[in-house]
KEPAKE-970115 format. One record per atom (N, C-alpha, C, O, CB): residue in one letter; atom name; y, x, z. Coordinates in pm, 1 decimal. Glycine has a CB too. Example, Ala and Ser with C-alpha at 12.3 -4.5 7.8 and 13.67 -1.06 7.14 Angstrom:
BEGIN
<pt 'A' 'N' <-569.0 1319.0 780.0>>,
<pt 'A' 'CA' <-450.0 1230.0 780.0>>,
<pt 'A' 'C' <-330.0 1320.0 780.0>>,
<pt 'A' 'O' <-331.9 1423.6 846.5>>,
<pt 'A' 'CB' <-447.3 1130.8 904.6>>,
<pt 'S' 'N' <-225.0 1285.0 708.0>>,
<pt 'S' 'CA' <-106.0 1367.0 714.0>>,
<pt 'S' 'C' <3.0 1290.0 787.0>>,
<pt 'S' 'O' <113.8 1340.9 803.9>>,
<pt 'S' 'CB' <-59.8 1408.4 572.5>>,
***
This chain:
BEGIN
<pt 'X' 'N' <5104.1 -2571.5 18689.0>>,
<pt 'X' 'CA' <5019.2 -2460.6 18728.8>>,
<pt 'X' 'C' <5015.0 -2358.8 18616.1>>,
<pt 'X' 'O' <4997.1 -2393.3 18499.3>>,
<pt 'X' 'CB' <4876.8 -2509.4 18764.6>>,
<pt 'X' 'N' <5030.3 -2245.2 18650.0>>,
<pt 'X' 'CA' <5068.2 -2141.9 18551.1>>,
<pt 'X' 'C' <4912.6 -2080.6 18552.6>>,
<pt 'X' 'O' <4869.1 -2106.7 18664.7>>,
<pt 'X' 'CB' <5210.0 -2027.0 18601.4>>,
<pt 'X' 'N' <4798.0 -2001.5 18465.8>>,
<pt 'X' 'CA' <4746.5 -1943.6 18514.7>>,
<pt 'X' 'C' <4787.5 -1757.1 18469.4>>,
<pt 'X' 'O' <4847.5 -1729.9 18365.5>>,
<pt 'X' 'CB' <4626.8 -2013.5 18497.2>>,
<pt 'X' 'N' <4750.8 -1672.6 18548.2>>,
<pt 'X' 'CA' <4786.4 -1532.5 18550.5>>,
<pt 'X' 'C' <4658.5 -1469.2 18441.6>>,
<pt 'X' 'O' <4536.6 -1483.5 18450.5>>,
<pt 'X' 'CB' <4786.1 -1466.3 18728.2>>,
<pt 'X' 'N' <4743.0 -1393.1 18335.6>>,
<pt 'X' 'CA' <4604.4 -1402.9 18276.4>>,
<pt 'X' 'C' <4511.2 -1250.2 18322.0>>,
<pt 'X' 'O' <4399.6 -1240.0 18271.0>>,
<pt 'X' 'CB' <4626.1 -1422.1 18089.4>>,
<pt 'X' 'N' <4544.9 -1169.8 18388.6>>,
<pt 'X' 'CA' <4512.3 -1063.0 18462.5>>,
<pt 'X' 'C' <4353.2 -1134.1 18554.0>>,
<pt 'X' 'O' <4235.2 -1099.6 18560.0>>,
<pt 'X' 'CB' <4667.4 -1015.1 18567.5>>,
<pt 'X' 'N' <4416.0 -1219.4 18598.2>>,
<pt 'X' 'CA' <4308.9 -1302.0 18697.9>>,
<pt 'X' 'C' <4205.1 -1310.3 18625.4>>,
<pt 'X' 'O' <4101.7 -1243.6 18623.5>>,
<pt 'X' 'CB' <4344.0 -1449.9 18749.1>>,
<pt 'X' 'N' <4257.2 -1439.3 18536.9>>,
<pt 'X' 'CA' <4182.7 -1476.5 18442.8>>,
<pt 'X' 'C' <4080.8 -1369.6 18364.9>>,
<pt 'X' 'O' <3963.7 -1407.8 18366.3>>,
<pt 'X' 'CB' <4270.9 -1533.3 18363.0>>,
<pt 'X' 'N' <4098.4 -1274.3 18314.0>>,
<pt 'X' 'CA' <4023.3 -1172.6 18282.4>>,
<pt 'X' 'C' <3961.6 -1094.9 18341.7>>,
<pt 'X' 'O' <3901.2 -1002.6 18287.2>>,
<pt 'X' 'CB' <4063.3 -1119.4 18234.9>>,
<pt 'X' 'N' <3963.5 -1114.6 18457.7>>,
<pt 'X' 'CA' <3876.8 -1054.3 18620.7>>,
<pt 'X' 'C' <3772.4 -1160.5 18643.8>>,
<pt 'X' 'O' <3656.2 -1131.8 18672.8>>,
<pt 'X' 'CB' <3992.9 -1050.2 18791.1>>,
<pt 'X' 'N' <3824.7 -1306.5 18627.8>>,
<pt 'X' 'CA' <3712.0 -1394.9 18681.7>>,
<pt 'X' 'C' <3635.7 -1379.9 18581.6>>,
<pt 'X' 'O' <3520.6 -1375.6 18625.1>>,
<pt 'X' 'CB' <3736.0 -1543.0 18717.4>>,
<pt 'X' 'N' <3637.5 -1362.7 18398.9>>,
<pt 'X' 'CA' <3566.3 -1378.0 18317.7>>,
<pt 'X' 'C' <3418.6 -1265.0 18354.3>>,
<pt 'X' 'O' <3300.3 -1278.0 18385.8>>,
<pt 'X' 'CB' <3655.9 -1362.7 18191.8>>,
<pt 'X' 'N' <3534.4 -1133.8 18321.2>>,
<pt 'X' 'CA' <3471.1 -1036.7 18358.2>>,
<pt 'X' 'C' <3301.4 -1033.4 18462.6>>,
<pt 'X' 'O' <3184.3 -1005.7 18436.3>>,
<pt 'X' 'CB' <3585.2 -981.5 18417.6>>,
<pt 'X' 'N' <3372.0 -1075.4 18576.0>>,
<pt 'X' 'CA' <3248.6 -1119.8 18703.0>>,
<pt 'X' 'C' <3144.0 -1232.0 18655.9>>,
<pt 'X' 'O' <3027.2 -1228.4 18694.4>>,
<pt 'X' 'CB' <3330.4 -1195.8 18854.2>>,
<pt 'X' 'N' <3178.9 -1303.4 18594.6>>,
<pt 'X' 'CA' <3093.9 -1460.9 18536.1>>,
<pt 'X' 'C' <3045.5 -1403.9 18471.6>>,
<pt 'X' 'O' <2925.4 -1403.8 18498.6>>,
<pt 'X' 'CB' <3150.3 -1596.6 18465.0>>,
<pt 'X' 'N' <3083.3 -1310.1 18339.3>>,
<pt 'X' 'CA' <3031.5 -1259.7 18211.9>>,
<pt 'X' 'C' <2833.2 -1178.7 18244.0>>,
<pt 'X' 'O' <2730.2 -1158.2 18179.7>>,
<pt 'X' 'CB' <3178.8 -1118.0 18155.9>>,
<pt 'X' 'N' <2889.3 -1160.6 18388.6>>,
<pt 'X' 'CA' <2694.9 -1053.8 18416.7>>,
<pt 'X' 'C' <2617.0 -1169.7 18447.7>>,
<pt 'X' 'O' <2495.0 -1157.0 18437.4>>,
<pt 'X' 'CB' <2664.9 -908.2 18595.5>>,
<pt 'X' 'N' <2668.2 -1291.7 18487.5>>,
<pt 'X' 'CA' <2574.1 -1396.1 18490.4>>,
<pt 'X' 'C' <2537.6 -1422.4 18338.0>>,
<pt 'X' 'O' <2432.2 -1484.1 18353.0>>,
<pt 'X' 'CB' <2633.6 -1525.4 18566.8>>,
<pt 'X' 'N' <2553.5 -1416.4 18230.6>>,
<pt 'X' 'CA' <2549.4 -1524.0 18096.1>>,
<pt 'X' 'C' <2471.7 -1410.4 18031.6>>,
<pt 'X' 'O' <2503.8 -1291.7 18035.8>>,
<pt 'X' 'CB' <2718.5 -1587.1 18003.2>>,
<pt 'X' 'N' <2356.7 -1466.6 17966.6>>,
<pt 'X' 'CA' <2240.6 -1388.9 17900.8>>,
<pt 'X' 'C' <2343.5 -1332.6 17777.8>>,
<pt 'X' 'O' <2442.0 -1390.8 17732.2>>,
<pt 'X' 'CB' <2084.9 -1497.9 17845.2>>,
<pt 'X' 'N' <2293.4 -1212.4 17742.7>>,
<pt 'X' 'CA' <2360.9 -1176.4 17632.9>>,
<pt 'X' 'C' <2375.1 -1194.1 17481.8>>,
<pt 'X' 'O' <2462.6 -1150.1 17407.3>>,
<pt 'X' 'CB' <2348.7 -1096.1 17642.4>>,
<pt 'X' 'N' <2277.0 -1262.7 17457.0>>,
<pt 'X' 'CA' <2281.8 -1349.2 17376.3>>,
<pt 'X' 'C' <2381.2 -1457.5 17379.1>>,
<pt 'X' 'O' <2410.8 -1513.3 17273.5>>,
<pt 'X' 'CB' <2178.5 -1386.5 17376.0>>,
<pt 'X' 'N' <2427.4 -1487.2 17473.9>>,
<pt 'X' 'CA' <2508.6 -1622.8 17524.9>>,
<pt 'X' 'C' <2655.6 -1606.8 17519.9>>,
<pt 'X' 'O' <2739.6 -1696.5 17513.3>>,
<pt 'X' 'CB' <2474.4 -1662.4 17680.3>>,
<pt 'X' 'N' <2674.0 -1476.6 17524.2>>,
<pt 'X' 'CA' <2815.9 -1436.0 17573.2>>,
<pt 'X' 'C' <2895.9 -1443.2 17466.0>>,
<pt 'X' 'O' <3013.2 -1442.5 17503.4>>,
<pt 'X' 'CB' <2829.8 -1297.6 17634.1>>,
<pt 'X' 'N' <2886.1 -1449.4 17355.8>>,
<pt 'X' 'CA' <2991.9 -1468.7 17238.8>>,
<pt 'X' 'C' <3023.8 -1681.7 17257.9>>,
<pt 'X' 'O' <3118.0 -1753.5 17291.3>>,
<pt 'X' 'CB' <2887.5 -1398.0 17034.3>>,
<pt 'X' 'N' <2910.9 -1697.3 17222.2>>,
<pt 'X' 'CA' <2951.3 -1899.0 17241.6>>,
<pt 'X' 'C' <3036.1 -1880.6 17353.8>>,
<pt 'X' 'O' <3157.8 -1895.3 17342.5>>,
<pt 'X' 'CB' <2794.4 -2040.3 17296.1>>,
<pt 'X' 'N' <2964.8 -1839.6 17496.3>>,
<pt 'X' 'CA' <3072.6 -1825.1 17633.4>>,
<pt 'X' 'C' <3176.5 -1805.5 17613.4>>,
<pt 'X' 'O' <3253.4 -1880.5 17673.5>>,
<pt 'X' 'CB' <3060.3 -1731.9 17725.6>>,
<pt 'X' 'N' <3237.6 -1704.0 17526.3>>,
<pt 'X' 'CA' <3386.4 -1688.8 17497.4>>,
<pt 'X' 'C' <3469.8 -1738.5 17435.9>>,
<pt 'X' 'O' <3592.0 -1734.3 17449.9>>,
<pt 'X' 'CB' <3412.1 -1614.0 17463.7>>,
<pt 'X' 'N' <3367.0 -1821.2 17317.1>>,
<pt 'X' 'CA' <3422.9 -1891.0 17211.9>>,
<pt 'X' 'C' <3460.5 -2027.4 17273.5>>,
<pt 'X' 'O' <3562.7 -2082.5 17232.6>>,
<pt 'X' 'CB' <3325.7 -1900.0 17089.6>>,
<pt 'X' 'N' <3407.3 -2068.9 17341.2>>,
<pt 'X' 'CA' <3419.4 -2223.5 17450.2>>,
<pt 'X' 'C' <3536.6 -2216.2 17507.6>>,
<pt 'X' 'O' <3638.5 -2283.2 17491.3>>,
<pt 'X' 'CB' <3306.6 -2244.9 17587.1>>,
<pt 'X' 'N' <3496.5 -2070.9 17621.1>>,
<pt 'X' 'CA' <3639.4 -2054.2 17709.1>>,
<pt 'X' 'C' <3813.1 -2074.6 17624.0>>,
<pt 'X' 'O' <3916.8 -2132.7 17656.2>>,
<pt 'X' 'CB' <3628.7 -1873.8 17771.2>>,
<pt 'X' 'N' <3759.9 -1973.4 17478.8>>,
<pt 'X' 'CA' <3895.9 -1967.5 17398.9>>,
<pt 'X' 'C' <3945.8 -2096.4 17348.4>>,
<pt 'X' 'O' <4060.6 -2120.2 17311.0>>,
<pt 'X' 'CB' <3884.5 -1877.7 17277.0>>,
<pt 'X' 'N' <3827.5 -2191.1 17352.5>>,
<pt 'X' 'CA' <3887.6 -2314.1 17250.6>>,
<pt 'X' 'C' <3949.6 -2395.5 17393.6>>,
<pt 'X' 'O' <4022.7 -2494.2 17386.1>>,
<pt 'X' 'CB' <3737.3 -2426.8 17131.3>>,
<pt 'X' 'N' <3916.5 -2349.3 17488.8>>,
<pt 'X' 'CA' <3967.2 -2426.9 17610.9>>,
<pt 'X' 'C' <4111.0 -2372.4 17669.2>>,
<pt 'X' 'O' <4202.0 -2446.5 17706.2>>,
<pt 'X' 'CB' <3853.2 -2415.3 17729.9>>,
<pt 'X' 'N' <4113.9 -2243.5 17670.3>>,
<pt 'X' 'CA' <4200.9 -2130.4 17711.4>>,
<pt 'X' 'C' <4364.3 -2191.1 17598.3>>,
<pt 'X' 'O' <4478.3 -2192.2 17644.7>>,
<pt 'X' 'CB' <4101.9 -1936.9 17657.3>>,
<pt 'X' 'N' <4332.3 -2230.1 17465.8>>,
<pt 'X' 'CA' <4417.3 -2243.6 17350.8>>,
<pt 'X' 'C' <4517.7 -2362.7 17412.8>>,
<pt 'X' 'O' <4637.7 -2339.5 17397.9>>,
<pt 'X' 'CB' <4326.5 -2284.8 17200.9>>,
<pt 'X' 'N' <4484.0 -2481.0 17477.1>>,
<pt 'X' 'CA' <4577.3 -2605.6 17550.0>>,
<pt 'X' 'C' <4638.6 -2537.8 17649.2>>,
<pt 'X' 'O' <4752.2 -2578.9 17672.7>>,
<pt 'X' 'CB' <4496.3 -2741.0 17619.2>>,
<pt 'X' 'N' <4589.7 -2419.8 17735.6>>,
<pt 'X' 'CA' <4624.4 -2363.8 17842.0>>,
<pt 'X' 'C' <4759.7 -2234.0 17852.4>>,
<pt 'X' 'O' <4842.5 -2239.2 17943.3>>,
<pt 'X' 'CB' <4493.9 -2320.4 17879.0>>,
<pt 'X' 'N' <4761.9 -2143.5 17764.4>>,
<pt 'X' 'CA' <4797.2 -2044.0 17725.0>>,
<pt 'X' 'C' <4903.4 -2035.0 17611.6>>,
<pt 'X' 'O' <4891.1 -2112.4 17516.6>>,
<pt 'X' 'CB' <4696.1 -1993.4 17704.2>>,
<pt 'X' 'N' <5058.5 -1902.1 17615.5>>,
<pt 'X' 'CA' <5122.6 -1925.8 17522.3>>,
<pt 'X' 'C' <5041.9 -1825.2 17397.3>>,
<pt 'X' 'O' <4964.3 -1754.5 17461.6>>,
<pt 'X' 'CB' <5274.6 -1903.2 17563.3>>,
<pt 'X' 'N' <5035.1 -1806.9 17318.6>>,
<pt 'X' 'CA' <5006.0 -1727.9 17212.5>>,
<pt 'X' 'C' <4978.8 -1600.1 17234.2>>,
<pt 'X' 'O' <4882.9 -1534.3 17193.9>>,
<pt 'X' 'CB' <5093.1 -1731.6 17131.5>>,
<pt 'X' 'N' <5110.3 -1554.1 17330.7>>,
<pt 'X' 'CA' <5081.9 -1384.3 17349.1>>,
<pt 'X' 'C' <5000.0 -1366.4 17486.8>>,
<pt 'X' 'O' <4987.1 -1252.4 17531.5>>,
<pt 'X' 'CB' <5244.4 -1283.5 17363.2>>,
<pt 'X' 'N' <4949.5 -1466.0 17548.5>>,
<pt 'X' 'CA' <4861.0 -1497.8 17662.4>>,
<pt 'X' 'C' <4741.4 -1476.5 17619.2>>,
<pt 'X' 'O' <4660.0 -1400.1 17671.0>>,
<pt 'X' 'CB' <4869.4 -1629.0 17717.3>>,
<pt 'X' 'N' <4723.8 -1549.4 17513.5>>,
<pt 'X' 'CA' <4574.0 -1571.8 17452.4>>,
<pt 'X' 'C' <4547.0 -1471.1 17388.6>>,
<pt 'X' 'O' <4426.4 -1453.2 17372.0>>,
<pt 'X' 'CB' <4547.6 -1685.0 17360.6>>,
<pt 'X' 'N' <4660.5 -1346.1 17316.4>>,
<pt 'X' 'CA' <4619.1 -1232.7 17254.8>>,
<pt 'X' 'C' <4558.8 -1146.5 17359.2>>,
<pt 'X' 'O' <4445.2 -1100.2 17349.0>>,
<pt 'X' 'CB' <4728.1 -1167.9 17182.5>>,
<pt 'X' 'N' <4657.8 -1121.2 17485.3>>,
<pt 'X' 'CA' <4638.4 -1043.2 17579.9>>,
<pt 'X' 'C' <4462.0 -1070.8 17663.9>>,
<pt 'X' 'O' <4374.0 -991.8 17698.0>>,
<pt 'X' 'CB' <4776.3 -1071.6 17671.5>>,
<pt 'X' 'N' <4474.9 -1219.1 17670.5>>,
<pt 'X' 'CA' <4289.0 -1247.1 17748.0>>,
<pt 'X' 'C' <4255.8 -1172.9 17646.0>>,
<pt 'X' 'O' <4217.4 -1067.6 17697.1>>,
<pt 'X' 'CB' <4184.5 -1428.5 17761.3>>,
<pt 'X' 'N' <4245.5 -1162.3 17509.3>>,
<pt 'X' 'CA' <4194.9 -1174.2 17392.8>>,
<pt 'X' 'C' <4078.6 -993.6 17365.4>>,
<pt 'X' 'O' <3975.9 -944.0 17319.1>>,
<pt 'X' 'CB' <4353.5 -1207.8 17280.2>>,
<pt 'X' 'N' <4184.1 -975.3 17426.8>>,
<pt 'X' 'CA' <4221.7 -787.1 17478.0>>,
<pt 'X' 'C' <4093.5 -772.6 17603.4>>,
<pt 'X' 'O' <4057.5 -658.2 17631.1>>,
<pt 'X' 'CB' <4445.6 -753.9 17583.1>>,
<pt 'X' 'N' <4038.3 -871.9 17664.6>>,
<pt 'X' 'CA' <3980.5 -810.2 17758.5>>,
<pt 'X' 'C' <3848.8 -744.5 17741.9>>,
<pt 'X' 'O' <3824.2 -641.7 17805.0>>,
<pt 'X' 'CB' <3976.9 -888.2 17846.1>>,
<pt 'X' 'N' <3760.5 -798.3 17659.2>>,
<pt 'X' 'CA' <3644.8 -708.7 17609.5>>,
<pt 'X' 'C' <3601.4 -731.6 17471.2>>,
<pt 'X' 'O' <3684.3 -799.8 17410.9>>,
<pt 'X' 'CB' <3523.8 -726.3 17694.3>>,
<pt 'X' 'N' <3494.9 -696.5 17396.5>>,
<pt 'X' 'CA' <3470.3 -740.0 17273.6>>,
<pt 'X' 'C' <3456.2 -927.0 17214.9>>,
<pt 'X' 'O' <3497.5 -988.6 17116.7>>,
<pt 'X' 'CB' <3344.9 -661.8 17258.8>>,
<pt 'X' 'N' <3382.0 -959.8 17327.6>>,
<pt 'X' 'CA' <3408.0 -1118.9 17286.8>>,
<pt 'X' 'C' <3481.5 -1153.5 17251.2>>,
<pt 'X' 'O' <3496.0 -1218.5 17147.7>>,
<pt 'X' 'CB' <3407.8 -1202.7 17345.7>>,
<pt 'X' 'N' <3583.8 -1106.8 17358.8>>,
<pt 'X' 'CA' <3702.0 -1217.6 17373.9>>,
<pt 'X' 'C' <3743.2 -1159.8 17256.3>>,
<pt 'X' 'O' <3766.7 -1258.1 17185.9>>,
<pt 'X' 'CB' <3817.8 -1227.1 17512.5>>,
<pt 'X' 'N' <3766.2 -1064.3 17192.5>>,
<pt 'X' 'CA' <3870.0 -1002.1 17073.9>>,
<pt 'X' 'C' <3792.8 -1061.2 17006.0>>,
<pt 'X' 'O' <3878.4 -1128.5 16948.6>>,
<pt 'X' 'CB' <3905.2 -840.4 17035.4>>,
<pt 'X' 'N' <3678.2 -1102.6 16951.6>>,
<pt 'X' 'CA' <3632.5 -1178.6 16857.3>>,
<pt 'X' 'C' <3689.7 -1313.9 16853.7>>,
<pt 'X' 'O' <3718.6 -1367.9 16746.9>>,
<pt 'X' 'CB' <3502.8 -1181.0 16867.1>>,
<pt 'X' 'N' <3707.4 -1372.2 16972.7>>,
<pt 'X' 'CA' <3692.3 -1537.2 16968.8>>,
<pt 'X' 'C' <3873.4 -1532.1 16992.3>>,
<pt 'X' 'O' <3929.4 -1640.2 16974.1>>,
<pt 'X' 'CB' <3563.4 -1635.6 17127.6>>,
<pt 'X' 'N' <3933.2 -1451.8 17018.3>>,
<pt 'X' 'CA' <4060.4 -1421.7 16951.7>>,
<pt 'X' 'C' <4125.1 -1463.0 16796.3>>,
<pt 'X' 'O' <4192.4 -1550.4 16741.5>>,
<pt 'X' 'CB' <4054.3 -1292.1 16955.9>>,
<pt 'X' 'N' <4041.4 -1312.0 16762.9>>,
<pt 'X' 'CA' <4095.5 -1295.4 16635.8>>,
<pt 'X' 'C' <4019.2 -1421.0 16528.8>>,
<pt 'X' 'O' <4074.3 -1464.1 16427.6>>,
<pt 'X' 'CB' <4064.1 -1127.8 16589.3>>,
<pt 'X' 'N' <3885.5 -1464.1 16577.4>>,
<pt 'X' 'CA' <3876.8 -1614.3 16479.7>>,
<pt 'X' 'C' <3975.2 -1720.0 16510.5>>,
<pt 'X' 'O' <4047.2 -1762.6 16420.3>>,
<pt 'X' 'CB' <3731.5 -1697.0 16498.8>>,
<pt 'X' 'N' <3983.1 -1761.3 16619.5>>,
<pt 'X' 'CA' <4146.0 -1865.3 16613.8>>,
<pt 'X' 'C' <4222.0 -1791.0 16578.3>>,
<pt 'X' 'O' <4275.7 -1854.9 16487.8>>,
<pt 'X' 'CB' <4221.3 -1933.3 16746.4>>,
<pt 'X' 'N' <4293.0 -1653.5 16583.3>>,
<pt 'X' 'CA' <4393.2 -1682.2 16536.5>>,
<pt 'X' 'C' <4428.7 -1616.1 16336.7>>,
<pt 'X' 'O' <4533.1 -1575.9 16285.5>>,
<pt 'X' 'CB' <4482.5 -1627.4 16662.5>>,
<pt 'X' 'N' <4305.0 -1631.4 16285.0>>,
<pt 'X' 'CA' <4247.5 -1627.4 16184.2>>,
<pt 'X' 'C' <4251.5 -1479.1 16152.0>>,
<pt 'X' 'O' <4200.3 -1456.3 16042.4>>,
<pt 'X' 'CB' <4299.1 -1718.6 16094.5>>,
<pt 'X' 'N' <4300.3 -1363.6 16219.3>>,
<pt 'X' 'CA' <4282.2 -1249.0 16197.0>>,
<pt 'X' 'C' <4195.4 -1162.3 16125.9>>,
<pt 'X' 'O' <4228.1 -1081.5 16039.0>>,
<pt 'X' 'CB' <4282.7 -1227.0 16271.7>>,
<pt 'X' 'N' <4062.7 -1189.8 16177.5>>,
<pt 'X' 'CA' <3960.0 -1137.4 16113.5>>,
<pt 'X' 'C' <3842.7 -1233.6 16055.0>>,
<pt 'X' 'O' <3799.9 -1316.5 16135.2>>,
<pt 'X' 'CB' <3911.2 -1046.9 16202.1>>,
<pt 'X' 'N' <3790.6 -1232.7 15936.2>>,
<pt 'X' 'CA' <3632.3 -1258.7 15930.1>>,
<pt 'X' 'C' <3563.3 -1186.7 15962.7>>,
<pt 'X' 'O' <3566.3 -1064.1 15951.9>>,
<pt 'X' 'CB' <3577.3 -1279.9 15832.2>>,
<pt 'X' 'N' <3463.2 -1277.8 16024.3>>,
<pt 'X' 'CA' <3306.4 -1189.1 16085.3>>,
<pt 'X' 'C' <3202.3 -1227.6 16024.7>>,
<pt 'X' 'O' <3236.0 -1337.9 15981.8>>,
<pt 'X' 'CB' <3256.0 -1210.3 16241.7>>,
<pt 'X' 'N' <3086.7 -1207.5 15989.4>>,
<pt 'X' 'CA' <2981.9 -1251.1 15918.8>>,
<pt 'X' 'C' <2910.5 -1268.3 16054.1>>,
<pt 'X' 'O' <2926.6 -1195.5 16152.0>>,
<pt 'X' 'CB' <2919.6 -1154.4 15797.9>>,
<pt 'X' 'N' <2840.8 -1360.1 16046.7>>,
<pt 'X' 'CA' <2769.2 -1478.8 16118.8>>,
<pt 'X' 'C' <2672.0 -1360.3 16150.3>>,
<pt 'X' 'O' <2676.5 -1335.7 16270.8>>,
<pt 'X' 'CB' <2709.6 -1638.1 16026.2>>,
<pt 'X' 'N' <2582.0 -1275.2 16079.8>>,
<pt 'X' 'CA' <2482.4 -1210.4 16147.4>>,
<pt 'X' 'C' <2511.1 -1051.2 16207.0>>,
<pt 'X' 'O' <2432.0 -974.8 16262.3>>,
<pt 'X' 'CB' <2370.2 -1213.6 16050.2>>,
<pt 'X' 'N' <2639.0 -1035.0 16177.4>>,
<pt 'X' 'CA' <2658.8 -914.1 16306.1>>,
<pt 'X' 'C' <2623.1 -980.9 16411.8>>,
<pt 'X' 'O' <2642.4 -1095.4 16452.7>>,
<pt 'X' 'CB' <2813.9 -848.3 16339.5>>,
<pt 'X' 'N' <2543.1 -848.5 16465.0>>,
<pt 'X' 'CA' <2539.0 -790.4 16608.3>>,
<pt 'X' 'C' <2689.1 -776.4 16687.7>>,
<pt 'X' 'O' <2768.3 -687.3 16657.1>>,
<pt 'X' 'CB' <2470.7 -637.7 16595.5>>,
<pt 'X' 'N' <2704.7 -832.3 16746.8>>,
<pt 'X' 'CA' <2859.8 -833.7 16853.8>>,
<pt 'X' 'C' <2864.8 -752.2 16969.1>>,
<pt 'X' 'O' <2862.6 -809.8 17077.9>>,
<pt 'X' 'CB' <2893.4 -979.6 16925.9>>,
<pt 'X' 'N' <2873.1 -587.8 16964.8>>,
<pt 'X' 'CA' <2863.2 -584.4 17141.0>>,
<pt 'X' 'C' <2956.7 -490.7 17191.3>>,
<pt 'X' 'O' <3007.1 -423.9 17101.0>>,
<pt 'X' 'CB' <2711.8 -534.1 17206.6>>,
<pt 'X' 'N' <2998.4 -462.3 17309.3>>,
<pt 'X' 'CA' <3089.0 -434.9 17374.3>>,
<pt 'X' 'C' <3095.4 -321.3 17352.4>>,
<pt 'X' 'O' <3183.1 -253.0 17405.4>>,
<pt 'X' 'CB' <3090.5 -466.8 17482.0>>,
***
């Protein structure tokens, strides 16, 4: 089973207005550590691409950036 990651970033997208906003960075960070068994590299950049989370919980796996723990994260 292949997944499309276009999809994939549509279903997040729609789920994402359910999850308090406070919540939504862990939410992404979960999905990514799950997404990582699933996905080739340039898959996981591209989800990675879909809003600010995800480019966060991106670029920490793929060690790109440090973030300091008490930024504010938002879209």
């Amino acid at each position: 089973m292949t997944i499309d990651v276009e999809v994939l970033s549509e279903v997040y997208s729609i789920l994402k207005q359910y999850i308090v906003t406070k919540d939504r960075q862990e939410a992404a960070d979960t999905l990514m550590s799950t997404l990582v068994d699933l996905l080739s590299d340039e898959e996981l950049k591209e989800f990675g691409a879909t809003d600010a989370y995800t480019k966060r919980s991106y670029d920490q796996y793929s060690g790109d950036t440090d973030y300091d723990d008490d930024d504010e994260y938002e879209e």
